[in-house]
Backbone as JSON, one array per atom type, in Angstrom:
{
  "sequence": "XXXXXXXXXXXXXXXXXXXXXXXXXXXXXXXXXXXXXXXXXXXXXXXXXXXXXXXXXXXXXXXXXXXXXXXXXXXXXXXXXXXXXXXXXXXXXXXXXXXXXXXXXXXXXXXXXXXXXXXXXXXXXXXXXXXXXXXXXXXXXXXXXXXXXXXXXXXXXXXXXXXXXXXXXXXXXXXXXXXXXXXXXXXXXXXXXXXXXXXXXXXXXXXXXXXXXXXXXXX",
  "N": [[11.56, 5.74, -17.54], [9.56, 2.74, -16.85], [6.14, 2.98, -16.47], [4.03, 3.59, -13.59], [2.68, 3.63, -10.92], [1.65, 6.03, -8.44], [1.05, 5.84, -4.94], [-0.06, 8.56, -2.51], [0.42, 8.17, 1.2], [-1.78, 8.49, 3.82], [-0.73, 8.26, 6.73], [1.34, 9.98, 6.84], [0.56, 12.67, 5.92], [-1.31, 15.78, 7.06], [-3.35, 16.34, 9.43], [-5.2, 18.06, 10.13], [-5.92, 19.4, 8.05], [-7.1, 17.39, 6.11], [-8.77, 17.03, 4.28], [-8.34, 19.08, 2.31], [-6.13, 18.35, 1.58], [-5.62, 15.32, 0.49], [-7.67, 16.53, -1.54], [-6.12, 18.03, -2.9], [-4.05, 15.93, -3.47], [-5.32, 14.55, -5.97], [-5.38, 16.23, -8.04], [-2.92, 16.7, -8.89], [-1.95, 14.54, -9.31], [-1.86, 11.97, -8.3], [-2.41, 8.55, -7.84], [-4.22, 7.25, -6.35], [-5.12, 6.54, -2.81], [-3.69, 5.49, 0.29], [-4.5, 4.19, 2.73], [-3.36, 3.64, 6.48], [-4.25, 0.69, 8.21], [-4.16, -0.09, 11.43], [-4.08, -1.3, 14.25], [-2.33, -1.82, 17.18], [-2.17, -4.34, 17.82], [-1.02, -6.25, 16.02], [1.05, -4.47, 15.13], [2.6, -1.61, 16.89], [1.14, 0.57, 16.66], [-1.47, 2.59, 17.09], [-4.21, 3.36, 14.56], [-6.23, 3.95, 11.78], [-9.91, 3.77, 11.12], [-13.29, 2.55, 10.07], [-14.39, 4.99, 9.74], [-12.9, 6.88, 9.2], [-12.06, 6.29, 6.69], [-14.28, 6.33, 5.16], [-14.61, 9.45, 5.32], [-12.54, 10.23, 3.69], [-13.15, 8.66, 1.0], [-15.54, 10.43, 0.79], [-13.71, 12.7, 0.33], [-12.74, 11.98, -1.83], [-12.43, 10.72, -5.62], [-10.64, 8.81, -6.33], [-8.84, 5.6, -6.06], [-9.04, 3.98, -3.09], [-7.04, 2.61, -0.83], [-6.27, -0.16, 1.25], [-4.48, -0.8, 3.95], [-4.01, -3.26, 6.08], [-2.63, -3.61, 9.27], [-3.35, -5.87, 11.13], [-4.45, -8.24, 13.41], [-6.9, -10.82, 13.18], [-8.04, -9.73, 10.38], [-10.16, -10.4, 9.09], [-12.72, -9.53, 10.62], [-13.33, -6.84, 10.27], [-13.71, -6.36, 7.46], [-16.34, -6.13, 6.01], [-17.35, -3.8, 6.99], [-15.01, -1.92, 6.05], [-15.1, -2.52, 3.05], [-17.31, -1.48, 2.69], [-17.35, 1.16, 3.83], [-15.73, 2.08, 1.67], [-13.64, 1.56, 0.59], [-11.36, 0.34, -2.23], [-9.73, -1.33, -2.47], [-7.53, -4.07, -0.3], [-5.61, -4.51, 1.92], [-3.89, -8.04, 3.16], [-1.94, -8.94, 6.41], [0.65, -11.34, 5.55], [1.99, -12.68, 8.07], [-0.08, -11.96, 9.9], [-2.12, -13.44, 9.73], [-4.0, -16.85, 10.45], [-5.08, -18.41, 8.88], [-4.29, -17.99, 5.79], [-5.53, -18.39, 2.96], [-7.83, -19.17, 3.46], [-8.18, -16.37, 5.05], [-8.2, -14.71, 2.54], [-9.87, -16.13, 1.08], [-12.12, -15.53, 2.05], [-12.07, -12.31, 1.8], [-12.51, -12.2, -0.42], [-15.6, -11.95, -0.81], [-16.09, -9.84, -1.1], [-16.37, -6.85, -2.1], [-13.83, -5.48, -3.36], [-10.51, -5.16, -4.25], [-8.1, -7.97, -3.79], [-5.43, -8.26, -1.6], [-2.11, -9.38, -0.57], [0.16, -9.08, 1.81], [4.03, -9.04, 3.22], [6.12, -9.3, 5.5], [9.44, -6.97, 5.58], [11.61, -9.51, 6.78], [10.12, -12.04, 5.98], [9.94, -14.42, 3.95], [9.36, -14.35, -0.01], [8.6, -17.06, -0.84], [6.85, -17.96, 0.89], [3.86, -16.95, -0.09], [3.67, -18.56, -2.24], [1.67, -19.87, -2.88], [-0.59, -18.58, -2.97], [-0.2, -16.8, -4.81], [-2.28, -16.56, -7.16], [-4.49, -15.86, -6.19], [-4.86, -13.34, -5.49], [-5.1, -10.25, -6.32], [-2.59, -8.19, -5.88], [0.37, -7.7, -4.47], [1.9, -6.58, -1.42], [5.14, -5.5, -1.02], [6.63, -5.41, 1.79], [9.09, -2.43, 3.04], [10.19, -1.43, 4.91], [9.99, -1.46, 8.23], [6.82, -2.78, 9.53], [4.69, -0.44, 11.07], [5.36, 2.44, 11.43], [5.95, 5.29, 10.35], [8.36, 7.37, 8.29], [11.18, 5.46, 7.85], [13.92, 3.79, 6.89], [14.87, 2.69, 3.54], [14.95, -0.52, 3.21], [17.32, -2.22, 1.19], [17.52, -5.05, 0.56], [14.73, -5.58, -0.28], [14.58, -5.48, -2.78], [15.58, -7.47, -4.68], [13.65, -9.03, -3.5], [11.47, -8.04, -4.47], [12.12, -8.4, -7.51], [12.33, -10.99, -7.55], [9.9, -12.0, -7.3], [8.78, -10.04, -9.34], [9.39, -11.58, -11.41], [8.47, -14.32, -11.05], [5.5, -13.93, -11.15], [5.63, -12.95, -14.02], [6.57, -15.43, -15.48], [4.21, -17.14, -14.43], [1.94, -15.75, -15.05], [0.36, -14.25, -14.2], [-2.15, -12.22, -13.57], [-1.17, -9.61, -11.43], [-0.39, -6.73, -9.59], [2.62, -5.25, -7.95], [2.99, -3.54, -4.99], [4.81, -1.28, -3.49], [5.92, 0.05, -0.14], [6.95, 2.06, 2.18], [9.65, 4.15, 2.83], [10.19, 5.04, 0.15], [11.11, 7.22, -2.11], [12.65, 10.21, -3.74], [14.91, 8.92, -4.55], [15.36, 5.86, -3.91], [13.11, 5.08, -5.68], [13.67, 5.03, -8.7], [15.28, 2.34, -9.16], [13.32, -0.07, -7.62], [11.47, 0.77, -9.37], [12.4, -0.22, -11.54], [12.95, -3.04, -10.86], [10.3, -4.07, -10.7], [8.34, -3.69, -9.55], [5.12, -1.64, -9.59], [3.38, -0.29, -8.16], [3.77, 2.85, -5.93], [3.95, 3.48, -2.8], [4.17, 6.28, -0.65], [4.77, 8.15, 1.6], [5.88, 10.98, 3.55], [7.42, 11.59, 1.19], [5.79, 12.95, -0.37], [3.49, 14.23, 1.51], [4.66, 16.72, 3.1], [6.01, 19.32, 4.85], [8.3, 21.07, 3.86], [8.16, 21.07, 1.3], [5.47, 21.31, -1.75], [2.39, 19.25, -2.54], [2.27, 18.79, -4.84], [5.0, 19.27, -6.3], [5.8, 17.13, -4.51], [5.64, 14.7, -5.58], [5.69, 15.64, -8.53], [8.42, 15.09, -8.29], [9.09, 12.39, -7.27], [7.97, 11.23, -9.78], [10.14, 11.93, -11.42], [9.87, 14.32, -13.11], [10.98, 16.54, -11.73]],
  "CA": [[11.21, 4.75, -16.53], [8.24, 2.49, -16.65], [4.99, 3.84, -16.04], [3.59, 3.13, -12.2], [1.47, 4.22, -9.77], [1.75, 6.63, -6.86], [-0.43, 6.65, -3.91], [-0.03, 9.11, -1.06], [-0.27, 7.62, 2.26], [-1.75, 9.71, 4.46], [-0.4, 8.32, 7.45], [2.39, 11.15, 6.81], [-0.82, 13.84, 6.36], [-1.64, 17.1, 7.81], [-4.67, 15.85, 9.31], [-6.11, 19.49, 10.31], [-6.5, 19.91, 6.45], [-7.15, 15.98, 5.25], [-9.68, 16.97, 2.98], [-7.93, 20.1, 1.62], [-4.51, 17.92, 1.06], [-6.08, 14.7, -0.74], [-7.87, 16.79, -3.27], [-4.13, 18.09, -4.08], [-3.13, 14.78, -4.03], [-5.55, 13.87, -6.93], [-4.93, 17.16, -8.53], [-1.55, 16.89, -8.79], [-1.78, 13.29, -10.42], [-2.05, 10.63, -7.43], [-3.39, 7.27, -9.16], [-5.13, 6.22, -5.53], [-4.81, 6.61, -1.65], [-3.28, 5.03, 0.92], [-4.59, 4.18, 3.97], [-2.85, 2.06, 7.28], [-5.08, 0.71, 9.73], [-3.17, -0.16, 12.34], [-4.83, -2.26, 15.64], [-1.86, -1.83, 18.64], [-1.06, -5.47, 18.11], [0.4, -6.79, 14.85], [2.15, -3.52, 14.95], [2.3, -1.21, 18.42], [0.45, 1.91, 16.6], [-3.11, 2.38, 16.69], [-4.29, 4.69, 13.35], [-7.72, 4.77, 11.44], [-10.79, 2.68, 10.94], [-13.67, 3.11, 8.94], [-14.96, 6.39, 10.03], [-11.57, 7.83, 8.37], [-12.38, 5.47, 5.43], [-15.75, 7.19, 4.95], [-14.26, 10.79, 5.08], [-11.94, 10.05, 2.52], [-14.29, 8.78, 0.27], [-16.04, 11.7, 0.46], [-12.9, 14.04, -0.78], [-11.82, 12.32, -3.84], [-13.09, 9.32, -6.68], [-9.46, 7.76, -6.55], [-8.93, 4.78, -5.64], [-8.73, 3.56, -1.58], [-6.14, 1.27, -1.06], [-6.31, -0.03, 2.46], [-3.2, -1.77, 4.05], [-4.77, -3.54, 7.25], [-2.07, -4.26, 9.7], [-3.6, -5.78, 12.31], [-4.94, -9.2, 13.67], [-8.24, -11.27, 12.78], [-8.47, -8.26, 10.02], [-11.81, -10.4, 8.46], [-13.54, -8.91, 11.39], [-13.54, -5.67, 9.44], [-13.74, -5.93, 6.21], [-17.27, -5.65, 5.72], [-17.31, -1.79, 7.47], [-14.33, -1.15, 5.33], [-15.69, -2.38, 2.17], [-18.77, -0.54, 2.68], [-16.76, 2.81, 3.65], [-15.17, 2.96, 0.44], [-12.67, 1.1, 0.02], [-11.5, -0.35, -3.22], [-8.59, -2.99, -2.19], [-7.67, -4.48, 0.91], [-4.1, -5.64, 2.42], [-4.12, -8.57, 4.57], [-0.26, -9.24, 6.1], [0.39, -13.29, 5.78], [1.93, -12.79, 9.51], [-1.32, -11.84, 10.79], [-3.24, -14.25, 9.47], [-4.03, -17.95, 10.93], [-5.54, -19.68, 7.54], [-4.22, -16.97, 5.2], [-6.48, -19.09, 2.08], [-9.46, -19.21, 4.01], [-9.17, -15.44, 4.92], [-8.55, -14.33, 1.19], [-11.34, -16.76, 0.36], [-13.41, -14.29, 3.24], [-11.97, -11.04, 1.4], [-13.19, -12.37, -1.92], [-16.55, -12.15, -0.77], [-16.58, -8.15, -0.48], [-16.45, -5.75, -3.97], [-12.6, -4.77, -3.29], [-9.23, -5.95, -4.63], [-7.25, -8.68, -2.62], [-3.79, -8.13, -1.29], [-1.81, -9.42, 0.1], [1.82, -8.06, 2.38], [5.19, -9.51, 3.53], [7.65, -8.06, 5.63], [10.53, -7.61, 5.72], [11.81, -10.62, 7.07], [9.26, -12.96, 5.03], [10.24, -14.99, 2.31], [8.88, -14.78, -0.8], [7.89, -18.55, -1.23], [5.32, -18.19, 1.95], [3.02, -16.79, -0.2], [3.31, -18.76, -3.49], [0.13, -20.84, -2.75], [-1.64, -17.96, -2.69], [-0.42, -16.04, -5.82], [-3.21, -16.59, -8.29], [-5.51, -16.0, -5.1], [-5.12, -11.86, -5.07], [-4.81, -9.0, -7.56], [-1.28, -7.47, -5.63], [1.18, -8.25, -3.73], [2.57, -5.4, -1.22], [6.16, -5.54, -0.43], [6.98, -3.69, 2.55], [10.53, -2.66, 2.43], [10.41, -1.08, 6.21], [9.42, -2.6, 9.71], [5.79, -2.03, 9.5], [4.43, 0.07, 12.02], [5.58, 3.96, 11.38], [6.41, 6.05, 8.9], [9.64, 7.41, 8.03], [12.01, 4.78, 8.03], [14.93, 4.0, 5.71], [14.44, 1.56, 2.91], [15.29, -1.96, 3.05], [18.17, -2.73, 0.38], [17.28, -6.66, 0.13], [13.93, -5.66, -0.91], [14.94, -5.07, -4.14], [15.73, -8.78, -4.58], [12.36, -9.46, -3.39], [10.8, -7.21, -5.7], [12.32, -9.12, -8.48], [11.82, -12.59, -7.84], [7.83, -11.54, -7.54], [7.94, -9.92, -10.98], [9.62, -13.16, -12.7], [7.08, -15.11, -10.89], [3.89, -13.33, -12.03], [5.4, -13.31, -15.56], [6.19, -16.79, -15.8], [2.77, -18.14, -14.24], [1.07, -15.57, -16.31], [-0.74, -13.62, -13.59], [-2.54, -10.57, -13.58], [-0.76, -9.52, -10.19], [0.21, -5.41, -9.27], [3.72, -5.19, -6.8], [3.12, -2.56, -4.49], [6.19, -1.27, -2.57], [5.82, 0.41, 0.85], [8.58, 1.9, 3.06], [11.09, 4.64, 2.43], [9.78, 5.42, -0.82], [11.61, 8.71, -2.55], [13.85, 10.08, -5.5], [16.64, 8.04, -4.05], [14.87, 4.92, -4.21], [11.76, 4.96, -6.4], [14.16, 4.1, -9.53], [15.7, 0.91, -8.78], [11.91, -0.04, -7.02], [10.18, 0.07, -10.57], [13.43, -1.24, -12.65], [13.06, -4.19, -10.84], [9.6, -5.08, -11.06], [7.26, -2.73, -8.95], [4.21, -0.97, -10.42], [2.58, 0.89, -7.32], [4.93, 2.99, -4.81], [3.26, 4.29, -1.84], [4.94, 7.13, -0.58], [4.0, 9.46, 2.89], [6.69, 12.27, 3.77], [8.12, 11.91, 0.32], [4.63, 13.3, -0.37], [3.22, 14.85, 2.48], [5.67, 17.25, 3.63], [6.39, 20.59, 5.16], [9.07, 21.52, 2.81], [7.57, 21.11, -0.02], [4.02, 21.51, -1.88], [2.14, 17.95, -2.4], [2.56, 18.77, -6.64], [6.38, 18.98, -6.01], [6.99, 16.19, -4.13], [4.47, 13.8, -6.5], [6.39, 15.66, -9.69], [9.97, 14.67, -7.92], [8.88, 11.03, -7.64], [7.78, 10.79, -10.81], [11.34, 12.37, -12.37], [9.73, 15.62, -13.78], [11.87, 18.09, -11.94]],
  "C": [[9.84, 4.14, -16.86], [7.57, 2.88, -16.17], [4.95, 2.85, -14.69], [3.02, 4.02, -11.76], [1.71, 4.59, -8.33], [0.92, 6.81, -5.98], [0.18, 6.92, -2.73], [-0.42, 8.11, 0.13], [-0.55, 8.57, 3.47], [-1.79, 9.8, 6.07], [0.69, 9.79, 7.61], [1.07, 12.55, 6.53], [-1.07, 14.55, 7.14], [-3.01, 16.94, 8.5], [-5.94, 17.13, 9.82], [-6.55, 20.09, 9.02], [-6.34, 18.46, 5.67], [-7.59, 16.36, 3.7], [-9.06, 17.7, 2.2], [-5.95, 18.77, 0.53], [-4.56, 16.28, 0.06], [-6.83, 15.29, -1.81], [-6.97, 17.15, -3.83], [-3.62, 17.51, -4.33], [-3.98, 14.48, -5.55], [-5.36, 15.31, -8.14], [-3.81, 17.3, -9.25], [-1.08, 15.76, -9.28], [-1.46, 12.21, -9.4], [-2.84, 9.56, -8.02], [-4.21, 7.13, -8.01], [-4.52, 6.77, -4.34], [-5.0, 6.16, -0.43], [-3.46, 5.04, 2.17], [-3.94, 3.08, 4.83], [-3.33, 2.29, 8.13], [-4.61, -0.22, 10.58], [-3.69, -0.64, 14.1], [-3.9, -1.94, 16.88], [-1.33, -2.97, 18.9], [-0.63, -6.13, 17.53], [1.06, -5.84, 15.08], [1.51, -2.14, 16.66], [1.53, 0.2, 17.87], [-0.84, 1.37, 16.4], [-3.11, 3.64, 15.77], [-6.2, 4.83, 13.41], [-8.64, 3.25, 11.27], [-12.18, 3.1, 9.55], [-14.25, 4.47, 8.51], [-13.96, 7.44, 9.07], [-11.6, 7.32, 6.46], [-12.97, 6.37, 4.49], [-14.92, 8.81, 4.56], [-13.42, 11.08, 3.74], [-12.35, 9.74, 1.38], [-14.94, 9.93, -0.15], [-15.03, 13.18, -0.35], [-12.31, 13.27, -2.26], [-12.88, 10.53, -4.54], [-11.91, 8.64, -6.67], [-9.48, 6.4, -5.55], [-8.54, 4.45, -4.14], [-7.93, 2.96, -1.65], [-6.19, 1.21, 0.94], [-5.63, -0.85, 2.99], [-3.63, -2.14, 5.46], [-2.96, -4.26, 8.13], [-2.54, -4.84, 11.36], [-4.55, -7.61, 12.2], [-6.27, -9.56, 13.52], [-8.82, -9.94, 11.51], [-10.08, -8.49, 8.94], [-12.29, -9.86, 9.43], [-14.02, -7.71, 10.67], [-13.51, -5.23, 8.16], [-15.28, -5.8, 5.2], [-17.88, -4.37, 5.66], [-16.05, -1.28, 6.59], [-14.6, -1.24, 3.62], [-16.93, -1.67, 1.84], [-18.39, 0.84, 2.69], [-16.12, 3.38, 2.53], [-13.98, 2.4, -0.1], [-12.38, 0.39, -1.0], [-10.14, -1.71, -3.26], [-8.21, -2.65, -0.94], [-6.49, -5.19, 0.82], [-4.43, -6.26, 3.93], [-2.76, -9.01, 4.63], [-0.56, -11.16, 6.64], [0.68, -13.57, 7.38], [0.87, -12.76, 10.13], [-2.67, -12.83, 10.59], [-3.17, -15.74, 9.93], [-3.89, -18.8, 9.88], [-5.29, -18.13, 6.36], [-4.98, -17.56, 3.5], [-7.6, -18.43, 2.61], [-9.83, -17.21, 4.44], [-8.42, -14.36, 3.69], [-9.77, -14.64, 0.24], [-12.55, -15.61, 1.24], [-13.45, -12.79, 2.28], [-12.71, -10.7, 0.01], [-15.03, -12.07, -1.94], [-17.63, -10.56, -0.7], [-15.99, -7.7, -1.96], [-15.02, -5.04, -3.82], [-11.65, -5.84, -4.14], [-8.67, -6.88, -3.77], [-5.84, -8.8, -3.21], [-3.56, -8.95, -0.54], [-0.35, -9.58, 0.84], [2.81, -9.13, 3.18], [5.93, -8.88, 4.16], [8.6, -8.47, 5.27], [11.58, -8.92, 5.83], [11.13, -12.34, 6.71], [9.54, -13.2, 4.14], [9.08, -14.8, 1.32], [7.61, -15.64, -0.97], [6.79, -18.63, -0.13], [4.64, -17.92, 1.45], [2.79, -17.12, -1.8], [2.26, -19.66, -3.57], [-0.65, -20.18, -3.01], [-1.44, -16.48, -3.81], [-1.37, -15.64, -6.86], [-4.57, -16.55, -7.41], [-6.1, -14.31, -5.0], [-4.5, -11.29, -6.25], [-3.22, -8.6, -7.14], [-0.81, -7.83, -4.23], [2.14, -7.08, -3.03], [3.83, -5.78, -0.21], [6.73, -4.45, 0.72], [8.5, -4.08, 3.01], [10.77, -1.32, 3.79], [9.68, -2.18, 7.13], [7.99, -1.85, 9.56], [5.53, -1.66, 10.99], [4.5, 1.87, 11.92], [6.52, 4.17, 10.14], [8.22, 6.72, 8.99], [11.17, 7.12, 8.25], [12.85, 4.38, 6.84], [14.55, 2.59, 4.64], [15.22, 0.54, 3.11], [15.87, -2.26, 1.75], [17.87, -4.27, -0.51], [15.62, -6.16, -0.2], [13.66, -5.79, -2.24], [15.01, -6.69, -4.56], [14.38, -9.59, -4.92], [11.63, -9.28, -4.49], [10.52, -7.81, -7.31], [12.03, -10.25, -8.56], [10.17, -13.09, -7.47], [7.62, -11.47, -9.02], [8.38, -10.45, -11.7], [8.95, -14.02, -11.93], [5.96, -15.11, -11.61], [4.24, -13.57, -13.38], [5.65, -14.83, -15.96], [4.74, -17.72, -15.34], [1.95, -17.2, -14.98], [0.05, -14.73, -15.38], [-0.6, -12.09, -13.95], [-2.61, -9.61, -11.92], [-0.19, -8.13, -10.19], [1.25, -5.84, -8.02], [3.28, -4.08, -6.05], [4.08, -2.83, -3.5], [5.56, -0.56, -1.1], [6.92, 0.52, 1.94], [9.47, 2.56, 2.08], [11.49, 5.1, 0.81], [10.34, 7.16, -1.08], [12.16, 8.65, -3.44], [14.72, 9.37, -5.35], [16.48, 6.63, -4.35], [13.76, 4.1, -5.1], [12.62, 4.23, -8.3], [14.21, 2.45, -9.37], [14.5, -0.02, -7.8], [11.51, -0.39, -8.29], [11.14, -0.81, -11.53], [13.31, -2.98, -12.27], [11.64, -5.04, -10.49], [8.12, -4.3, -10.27], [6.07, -2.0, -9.61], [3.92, 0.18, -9.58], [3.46, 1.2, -6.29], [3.78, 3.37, -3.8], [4.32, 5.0, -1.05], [4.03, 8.03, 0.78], [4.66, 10.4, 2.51], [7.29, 12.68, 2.24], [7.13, 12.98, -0.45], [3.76, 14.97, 0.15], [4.06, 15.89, 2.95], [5.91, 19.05, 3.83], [7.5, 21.99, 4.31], [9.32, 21.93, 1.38], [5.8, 21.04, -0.42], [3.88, 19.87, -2.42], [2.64, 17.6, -4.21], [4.17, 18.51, -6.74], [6.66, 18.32, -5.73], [6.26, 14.83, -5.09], [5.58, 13.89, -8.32], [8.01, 15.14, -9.36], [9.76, 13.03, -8.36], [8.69, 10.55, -9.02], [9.31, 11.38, -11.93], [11.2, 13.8, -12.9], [10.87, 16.78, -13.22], [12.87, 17.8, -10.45]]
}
């Protein structure tokens, strides 16, 4: 399989042992980790901010990835670039002037993303391809974690990564949503680089090395 990139999300996380369970994630061969901050009104959960940012930071050197679902999300991207973060998802739904606030995100030392649901075409955000480093397909209803994957994402997936290669960008896919052995093939075959993965991850059933070596095919 093509090489790609796994990052824990640690919405699915033990959070009475955070610190103890991201250093196993980078241990155990996590490229980066996955945070969703989550407001109450693009999506009805409230999660973390930068205080959780910060802590995380503090247990590992991998990379932040921070998937903002939530309204006016320039308000905060100065406290989250400062806490640690090293890229930043803004979703095109939530945004008014989605230019003007990539041109805002550009102005902070992180990566710019930026996310689609489900139900979002494609072409809404080909103005703004050569505008951000990655492009995160989410291939559930955002809002909560363990939900089944989205079939037509796959589709999506693809007519992203014959975009980027015909205009020639230097653009990462990240997937999101429903992420596991079942689906993580057919995900990078068709054009994906970075999965993000919770429960497939995170999980009671298994140790964080096990479910990290599953995803990746080892065993």
């Amino acid at each position: 399989m093509t090489r790609f990139k796994l990052y824990p999300s640690i919405l699915s996380a033990d959070f009475a042992h955070l610190d103890k369970q991201i250093k196993e994630s980078e241990k155990c061969g996590a490229d980066g980790i996955h945070i969703d901050v989550m407001d109450g009104q693009f999506v009805p959960a409230i999660t973390f901010g930068s205080p959780i940012v910060e802590a995380v930071r503090k247990s590992t050197d991998l990379p932040i990835d921070i998937h903002m679902m939530t309204i006016n999300p320039e308000k905060h991207f100065k406290e989250l670039s400062e806490a640690g973060a090293d890229s930043i998802t803004v979703h095109h739904e939530a945004c008014q002037d989605l230019k003007a606030t990539l041109e805002e995100l550009g102005k902070h030392s992180v990566q710019k993303s930026v996310a689609i649901n489900p139900a979002t075409p494609v072409e809404s955000i080909s103005n703004v391809m050569n505008m951000v480093d990655q492009i995160l397909v989410m291939s559930v209803v955002p809002g909560a974690g363990g939900q089944s994957f989205i079939p037509e994402s796959l589709s999506k997936i693809a007519t992203l990564s014959n975009q980027i290669k015909s205009q020639s960008l230097a653009v990462s896919i990240q997937v999101d949503g429903g992420i596991n052995s079942n689906t993580i093939t057919d995900t990078v075959k068709n054009g994906a680089n970075i999965l993000v993965a919770g429960s497939a991850v995170f999980n009671k059933s298994f140790s964080i090395c096990d479910g990290l070596s599953k995803l990746r095919g080892m065993n």
